[in-house]
Z-matrix of the N, CA and C atoms (Angstrom, degrees):
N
C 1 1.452
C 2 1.521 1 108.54
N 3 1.564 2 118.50 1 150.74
C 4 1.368 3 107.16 2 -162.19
C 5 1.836 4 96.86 3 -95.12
N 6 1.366 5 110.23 4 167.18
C 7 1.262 6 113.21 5 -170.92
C 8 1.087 7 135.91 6 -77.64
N 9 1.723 8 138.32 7 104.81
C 10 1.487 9 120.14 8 -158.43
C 11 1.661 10 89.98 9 110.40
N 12 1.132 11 136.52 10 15.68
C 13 1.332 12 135.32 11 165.80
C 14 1.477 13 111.70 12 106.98
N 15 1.786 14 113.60 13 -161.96
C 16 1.258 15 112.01 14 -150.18
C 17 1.935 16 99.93 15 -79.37
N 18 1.348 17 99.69 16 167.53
C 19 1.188 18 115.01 17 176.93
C 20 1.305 19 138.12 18 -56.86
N 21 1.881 20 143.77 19 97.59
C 22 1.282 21 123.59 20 -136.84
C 23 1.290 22 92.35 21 95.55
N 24 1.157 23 151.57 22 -36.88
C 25 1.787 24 123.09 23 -134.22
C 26 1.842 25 95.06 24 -86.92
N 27 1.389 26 120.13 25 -18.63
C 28 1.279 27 114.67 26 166.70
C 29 1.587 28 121.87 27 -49.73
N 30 1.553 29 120.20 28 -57.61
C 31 1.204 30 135.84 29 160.86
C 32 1.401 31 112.41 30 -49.12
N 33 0.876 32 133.88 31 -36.06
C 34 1.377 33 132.69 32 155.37
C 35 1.335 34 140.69 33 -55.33
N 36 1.193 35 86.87 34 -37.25
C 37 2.084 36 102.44 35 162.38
C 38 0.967 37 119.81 36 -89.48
N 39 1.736 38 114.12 37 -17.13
C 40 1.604 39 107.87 38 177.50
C 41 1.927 40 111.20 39 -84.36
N 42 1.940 41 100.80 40 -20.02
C 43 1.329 42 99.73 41 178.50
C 44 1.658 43 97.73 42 -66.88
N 45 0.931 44 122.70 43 -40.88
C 46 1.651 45 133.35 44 -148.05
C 47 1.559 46 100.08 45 -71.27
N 48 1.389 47 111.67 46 -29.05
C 49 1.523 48 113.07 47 162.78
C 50 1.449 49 137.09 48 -90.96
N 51 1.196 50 99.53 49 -9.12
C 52 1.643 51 111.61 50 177.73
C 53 1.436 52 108.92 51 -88.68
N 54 1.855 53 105.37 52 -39.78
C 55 1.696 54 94.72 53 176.42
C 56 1.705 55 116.40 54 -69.03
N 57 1.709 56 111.28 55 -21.25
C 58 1.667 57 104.55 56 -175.87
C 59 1.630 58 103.60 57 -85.08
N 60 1.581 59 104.84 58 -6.24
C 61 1.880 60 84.02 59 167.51
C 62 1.211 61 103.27 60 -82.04
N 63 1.379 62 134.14 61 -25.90
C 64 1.238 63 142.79 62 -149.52
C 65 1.826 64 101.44 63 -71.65
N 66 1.754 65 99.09 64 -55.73
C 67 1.087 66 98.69 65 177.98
C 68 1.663 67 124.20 66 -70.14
N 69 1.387 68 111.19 67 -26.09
C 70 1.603 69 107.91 68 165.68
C 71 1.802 70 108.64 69 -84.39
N 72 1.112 71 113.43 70 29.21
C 73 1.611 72 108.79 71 153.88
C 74 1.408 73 106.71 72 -122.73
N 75 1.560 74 123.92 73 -15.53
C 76 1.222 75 110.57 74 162.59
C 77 1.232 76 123.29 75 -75.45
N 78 1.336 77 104.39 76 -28.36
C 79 1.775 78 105.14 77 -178.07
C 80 1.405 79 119.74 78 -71.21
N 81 1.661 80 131.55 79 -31.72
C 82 1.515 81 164.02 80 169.33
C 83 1.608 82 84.18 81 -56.41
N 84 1.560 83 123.00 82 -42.28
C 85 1.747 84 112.82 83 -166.23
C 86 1.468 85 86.50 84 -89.68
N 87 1.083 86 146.41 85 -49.25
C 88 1.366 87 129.12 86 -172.57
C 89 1.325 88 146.15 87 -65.00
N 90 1.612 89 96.18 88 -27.91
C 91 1.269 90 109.52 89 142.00
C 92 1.406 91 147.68 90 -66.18
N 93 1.760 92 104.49 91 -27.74
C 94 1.163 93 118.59 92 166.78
C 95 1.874 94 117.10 93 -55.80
N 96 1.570 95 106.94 94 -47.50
C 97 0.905 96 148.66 95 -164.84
C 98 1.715 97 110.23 96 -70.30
N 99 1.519 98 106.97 97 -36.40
C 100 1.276 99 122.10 98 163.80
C 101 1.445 100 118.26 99 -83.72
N 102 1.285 101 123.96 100 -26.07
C 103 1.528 102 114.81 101 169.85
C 104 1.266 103 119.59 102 -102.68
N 105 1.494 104 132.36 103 25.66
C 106 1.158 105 136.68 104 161.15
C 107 1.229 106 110.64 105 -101.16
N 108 1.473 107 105.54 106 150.74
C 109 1.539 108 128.61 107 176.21
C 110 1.507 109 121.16 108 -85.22
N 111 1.102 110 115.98 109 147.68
C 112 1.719 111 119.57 110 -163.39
C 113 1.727 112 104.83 111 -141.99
N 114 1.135 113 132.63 112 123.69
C 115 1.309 114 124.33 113 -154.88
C 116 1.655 115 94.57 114 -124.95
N 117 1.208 116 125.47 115 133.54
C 118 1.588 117 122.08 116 163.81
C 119 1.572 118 99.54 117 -138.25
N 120 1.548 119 97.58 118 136.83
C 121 1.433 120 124.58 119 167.38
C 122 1.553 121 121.77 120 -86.33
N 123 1.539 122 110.86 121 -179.41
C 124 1.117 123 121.98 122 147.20
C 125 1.906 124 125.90 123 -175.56
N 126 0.522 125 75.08 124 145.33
C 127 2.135 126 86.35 125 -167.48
C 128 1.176 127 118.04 126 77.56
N 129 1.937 128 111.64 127 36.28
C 130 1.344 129 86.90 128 178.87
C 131 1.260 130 116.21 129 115.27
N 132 1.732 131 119.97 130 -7.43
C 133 1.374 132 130.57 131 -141.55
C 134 1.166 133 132.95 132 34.64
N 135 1.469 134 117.59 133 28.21
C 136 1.336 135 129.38 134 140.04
C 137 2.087 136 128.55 135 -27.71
N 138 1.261 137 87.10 136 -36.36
C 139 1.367 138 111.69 137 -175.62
C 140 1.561 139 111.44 138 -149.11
N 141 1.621 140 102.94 139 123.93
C 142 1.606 141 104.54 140 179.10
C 143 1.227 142 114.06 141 -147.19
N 144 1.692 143 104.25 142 142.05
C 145 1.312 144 101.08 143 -171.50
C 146 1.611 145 115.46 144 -113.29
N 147 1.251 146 153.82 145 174.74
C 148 1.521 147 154.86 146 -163.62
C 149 1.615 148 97.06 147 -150.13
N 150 1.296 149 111.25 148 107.04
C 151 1.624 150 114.62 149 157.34
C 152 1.376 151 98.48 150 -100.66
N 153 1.847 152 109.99 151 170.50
C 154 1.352 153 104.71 152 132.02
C 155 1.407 154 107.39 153 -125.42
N 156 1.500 155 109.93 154 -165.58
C 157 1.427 156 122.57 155 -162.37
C 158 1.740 157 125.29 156 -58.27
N 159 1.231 158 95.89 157 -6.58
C 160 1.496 159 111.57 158 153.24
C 161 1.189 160 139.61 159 -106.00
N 162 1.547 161 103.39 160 33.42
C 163 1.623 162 128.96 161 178.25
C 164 1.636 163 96.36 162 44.41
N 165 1.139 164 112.07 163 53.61
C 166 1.727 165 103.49 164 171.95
C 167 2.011 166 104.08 165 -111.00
N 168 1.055 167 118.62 166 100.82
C 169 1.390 168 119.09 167 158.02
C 170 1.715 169 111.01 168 -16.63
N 171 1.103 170 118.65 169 113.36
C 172 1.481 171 143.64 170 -176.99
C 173 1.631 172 102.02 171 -81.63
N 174 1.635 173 100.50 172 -88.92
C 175 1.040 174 128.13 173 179.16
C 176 1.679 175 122.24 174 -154.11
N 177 1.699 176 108.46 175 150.43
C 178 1.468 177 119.73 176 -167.83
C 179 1.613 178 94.74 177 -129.82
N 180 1.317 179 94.16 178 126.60
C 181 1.680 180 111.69 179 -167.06
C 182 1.538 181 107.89 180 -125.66
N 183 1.322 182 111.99 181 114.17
C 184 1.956 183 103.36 182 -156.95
C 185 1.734 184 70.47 183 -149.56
N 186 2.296 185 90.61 184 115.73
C 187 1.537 186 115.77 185 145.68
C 188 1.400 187 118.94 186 -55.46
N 189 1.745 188 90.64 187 132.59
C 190 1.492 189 98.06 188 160.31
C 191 0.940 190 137.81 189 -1.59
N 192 1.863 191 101.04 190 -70.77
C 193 1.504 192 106.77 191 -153.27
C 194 1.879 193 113.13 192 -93.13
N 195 1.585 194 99.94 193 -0.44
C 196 1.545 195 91.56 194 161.68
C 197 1.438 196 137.46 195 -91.56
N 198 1.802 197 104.99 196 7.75
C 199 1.317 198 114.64 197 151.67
C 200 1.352 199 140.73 198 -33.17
N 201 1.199 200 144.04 199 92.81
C 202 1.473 201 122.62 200 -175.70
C 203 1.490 202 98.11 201 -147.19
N 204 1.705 203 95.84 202 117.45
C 205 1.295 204 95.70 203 -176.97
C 206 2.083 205 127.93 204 -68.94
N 207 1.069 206 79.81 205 4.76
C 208 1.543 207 100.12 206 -159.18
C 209 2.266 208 96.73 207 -107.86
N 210 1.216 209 92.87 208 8.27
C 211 1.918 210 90.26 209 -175.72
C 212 1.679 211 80.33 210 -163.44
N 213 1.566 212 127.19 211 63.87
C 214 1.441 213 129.62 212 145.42
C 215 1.535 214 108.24 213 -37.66
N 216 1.749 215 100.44 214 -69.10
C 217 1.719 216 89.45 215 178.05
C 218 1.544 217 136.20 216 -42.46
N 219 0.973 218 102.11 217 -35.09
C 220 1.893 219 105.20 218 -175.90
C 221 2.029 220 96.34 219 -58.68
N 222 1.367 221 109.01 220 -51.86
C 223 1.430 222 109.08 221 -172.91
C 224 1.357 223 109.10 222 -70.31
N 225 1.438 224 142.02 223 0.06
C 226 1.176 225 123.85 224 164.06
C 227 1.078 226 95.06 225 -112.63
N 228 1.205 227 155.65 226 2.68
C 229 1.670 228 150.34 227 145.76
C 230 1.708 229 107.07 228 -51.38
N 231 1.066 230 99.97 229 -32.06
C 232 1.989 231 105.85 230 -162.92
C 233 1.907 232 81.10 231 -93.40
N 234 1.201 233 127.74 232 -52.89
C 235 1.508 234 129.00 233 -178.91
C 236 1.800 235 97.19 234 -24.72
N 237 1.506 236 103.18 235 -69.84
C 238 1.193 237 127.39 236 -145.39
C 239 1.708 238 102.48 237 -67.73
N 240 1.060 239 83.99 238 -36.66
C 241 1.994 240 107.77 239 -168.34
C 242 2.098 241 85.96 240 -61.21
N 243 1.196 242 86.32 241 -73.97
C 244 1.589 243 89.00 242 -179.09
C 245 1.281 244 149.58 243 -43.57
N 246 1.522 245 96.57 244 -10.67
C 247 1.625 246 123.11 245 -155.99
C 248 1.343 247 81.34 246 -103.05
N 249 1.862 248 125.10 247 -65.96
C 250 1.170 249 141.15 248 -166.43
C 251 1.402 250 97.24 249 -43.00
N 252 1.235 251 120.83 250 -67.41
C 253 1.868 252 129.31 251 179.68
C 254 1.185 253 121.85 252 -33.27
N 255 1.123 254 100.73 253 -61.21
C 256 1.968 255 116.28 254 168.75
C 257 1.607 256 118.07 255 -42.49
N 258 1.887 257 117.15 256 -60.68
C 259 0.724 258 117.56 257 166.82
C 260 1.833 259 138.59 258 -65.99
N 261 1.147 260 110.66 259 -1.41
C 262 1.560 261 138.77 260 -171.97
C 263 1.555 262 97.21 261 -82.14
N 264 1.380 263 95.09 262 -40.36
C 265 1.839 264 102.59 263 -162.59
C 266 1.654 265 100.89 264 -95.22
N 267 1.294 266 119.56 265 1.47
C 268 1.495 267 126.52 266 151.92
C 269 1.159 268 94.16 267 -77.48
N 270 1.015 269 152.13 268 -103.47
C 271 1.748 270 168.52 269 -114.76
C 272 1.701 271 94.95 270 -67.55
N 273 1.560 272 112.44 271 -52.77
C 274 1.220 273 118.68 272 164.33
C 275 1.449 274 131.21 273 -6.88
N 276 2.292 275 83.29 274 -86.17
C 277 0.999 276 113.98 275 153.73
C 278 1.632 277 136.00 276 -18.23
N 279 1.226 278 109.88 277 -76.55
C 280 1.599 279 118.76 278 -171.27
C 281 1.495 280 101.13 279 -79.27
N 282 1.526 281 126.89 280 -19.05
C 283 1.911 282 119.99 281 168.50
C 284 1.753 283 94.08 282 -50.72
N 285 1.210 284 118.55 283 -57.29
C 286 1.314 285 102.92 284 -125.32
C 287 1.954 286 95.25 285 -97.47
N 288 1.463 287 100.45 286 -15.06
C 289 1.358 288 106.56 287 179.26
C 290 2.234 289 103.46 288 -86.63
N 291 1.013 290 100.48 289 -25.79
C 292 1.683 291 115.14 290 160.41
C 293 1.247 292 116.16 291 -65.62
N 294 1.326 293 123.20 292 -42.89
C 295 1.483 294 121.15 293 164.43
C 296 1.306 295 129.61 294 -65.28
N 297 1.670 296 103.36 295 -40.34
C 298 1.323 297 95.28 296 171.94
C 299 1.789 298 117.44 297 -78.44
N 300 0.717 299 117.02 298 27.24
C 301 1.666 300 128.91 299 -153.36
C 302 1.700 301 76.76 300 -133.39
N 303 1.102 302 155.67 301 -148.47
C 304 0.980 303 163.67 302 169.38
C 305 1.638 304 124.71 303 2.71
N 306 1.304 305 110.46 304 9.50
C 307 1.597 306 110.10 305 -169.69
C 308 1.562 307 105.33 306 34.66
N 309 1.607 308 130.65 307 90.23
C 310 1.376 309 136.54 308 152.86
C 311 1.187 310 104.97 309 67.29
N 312 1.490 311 134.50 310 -16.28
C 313 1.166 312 107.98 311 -163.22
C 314 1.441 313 104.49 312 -76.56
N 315 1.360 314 137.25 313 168.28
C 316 1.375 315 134.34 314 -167.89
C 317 1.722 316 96.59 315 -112.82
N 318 1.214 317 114.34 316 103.88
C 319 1.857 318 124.97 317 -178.74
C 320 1.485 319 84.22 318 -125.91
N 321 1.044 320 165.40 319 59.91
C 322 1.414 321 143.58 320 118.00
C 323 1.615 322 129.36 321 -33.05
N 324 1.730 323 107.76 322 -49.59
C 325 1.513 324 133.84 323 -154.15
C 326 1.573 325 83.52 324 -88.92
N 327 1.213 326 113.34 325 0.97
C 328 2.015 327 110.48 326 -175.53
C 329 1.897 328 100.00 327 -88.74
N 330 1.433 329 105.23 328 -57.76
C 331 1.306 330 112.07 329 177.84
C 332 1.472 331 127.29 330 -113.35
């Protein structure tokens, strides 16, 4: 038996430390990731929306002149359009900062 316990158990402690840095660099990205701002438009910035990294609605910023009381729908189409954008560029966000965190492998659905 090798010395200092069972056989492998070195490789084993070195996995056992690489995944808890792993996980305190994912958590350092999620937080990062949670206090940044993410902005999506639409028509032009006619209409704009502000998440941050916890898909929480910030703020919704709608020009004047795309008011029309007479075409409600068009302005919650541009709402929606904008909101969707904003939040896209979160998801974005954490792919590509998750990838580099994991070399490609795809762990999102983990945390």
């Amino acid at each position: 038996m090798a010395k200092g316990g069972f056989p492998g158990m070195g490789n084993m402690n070195n996995l056992m430390k690489q995944a808890q840095m792993l996980q305190k660099q994912m958590a350092e990205m999620q937080e990062e990731i949670a206090n940044t701002e993410f902005e999506g438009s639409a028509n032009g910035d006619l209409v704009v929306a502000k998440v941050n990294g916890k898909k929480e609605l910030l703020s919704l910023k709608i020009k004047q002149e795309i008011v029309d009381p007479d075409d409600v729908e068009m302005l919650e189409d541009l709402v929606i359009t904008a909101v969707k954008m904003a939040l896209s560029k979160v998801e974005e966000e954490t792919a590509n900062k998750m990838g580099k965190l994991t070399g490609g492998m795809n762990m999102l659905g983990l945390f």
